[in-house]
Every structure is written in C-alpha cells, then in structure tokens.
C-alpha positions in Angstrom: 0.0 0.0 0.0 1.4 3.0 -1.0 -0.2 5.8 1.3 0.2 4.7 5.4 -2.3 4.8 7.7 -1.7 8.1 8.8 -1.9 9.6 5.3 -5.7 7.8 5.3 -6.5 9.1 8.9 -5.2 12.9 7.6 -7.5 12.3 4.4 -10.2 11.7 6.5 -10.3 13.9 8.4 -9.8 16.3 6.3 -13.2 15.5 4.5 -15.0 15.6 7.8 -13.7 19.2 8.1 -14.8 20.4 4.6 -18.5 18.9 5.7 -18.5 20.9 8.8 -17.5 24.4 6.4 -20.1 23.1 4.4 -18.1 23.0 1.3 -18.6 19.8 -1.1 -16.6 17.2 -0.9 -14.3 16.1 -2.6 -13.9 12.1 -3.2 -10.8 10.2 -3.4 -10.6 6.8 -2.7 -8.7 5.3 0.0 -7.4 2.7 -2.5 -5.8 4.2 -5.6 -5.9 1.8 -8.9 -2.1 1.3 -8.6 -2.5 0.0 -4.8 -4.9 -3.0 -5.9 -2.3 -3.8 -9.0 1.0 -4.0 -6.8 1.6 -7.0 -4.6 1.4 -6.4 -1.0 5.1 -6.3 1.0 5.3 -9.1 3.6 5.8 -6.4 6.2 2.0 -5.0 5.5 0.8 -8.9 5.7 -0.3 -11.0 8.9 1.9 -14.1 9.6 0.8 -16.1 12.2 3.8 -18.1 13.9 3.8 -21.3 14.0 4.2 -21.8 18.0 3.2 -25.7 18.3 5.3 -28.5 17.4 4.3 -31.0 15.5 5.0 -33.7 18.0 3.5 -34.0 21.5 6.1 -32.7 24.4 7.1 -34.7 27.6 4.8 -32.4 29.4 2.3 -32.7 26.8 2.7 -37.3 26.9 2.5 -36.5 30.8 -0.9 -34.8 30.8 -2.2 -37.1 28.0 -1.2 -40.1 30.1 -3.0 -39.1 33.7 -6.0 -37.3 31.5 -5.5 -41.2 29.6 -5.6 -43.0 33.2 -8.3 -40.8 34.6 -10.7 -41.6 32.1 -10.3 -45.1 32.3 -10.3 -45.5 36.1 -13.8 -43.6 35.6 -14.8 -45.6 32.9 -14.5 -48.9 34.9 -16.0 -47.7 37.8 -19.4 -47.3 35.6 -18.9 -50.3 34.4 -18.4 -51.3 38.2 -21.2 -50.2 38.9 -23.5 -51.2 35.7 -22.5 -55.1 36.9 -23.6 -54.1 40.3 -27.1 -52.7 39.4 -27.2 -55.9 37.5 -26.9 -58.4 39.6 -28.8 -56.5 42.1 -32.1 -56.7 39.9 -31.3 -60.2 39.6 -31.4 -60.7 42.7 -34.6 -58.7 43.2 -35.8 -60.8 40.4 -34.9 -64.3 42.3 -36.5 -63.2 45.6 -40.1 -62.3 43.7 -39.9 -65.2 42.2 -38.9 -67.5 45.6 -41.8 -65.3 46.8 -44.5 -65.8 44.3 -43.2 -69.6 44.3 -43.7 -69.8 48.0 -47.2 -68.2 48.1 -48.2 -70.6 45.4 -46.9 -73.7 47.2 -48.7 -72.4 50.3 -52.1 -72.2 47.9 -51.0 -75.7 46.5 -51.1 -77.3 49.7 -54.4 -75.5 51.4 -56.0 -76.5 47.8 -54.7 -80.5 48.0 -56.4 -80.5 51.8 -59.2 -79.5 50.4 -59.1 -81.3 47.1 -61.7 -84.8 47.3 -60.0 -87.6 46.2 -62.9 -89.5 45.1 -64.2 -86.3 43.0 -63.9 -86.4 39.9 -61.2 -83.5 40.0 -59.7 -85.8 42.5 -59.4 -88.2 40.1 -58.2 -86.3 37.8 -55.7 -85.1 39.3 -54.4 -88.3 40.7 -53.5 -89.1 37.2 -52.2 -85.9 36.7 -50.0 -86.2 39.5 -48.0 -89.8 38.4 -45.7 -87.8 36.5 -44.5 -85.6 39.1 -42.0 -86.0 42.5 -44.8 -84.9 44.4 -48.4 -84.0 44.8 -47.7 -80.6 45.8 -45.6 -80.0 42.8 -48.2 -81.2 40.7 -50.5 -78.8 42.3 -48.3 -75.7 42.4 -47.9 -76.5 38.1 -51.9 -76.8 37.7 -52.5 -73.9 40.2 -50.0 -71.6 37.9 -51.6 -72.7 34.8 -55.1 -71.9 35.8 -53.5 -68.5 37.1 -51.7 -68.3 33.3 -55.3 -68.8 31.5 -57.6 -66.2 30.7 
C-alpha cells in the first residue's frame, strides 16, 4: 500500500472538516488503482507463527497419560457399577420369584387338603399327578396354569 495509515487518517479527516465548512466534498478513494495492481510487502501482511510443534512434548505425553488413566479408572467404575445394578435386579428378580413360588406352594397345599379324592377332579388329578415328584408340585404347576389362563 502506497499511502500509510496516517496519510488515510489525515484524508479523513480532512473531508470531515470540509463537511463541517459546508463546502462539497471532494472524493478520493482510499485505495488508488495502482495500490490493488502491486503486490502487498510481507511487512503489510499477517503471519501467524507457528508456535506448536508437531510432535507432542514430555509435558504434553504426561498430561495425555493421567487425562488417559483418569478416564479409564472412571470408565470402569461405571462399568463397576452397571454389573452391580445388574446383579442386584437379579437378585430382586430371584426373591419375587422365591416369593410368588412360595405363596403358590402355600395355595397348592391348602387346595390338595381341600381337594376330594374320590371327586372327579380328585381323580383327575391323581393321574395328573403320576408324572410328578410330588403332589404338591403337581399342584403348584396346575395352580399356575389356571392362574396363566384367561
């Protein structure tokens, strides 16, 4: 650029002072013809310095390593504790179950004391029975079915 940044603030201002006298202005442009045809120097031009090298510094390993070591100590404690939640609905699970199986067998057994054995459900389910360990099994499996049926 030819003219320097004072000759464009003096230029300036100098039009702002012929508005105030109330004279016309006169327009030149900040940019003359020959300023957009010559190349720019480098000392007019922004050149950012390259500060970061292009490998990682010992400091640089360091903090990647703990940042590294971090992350993955908190990463297994989740998964610590995703195992944990697990097996503790599993748990949960089993007891419902041990508890639904236990109030059944209780039903089972009040329904075999009070099942007639010469009825013709109690005949029934004397046959029904052969293929079990036990009565009460056989009744807890024909109680949940019934239960299961719509």
């Amino acid at each position: 650029m030819a003219e320097s940044l004072d000759d464009l603030l003096a230029q300036i201002q100098a039009e702002y002072q012929e508005k105030d006298k109330g004279k016309p202005l006169e327009k030149k442009p900040l940019l003359d013809e020959d300023d957009l045809k010559s190349p720019p120097t480098n000392s007019s031009m922004y050149q950012p310095i390259s500060s970061s090298p292009s490998s990682p510094t010992p400091v640089e390993d360091s903090m990647l390593s703990e940042l590294k070591a971090e992350f993955d100590h908190k990463e297994c404690e989740a998964q610590r504790k995703r195992q944990q939640q697990q097996q503790e609905e599993e748990l949960k699970a089993k007891q419902r179950e041990q508890r639904k199986r236990e109030a059944l067998k209780q039903q089972a057994q009040e329904w075999l004391n009070n099942l007639k054995p010469h009825s013709e459900e109690g005949l029934w389910f004397e046959e029904f029975s052969y293929s079990y360990p036990s009565k009460l099994e056989a009744a807890i499996d024909y109680l949940q079915a019934l239960r299961e049926t719509p």
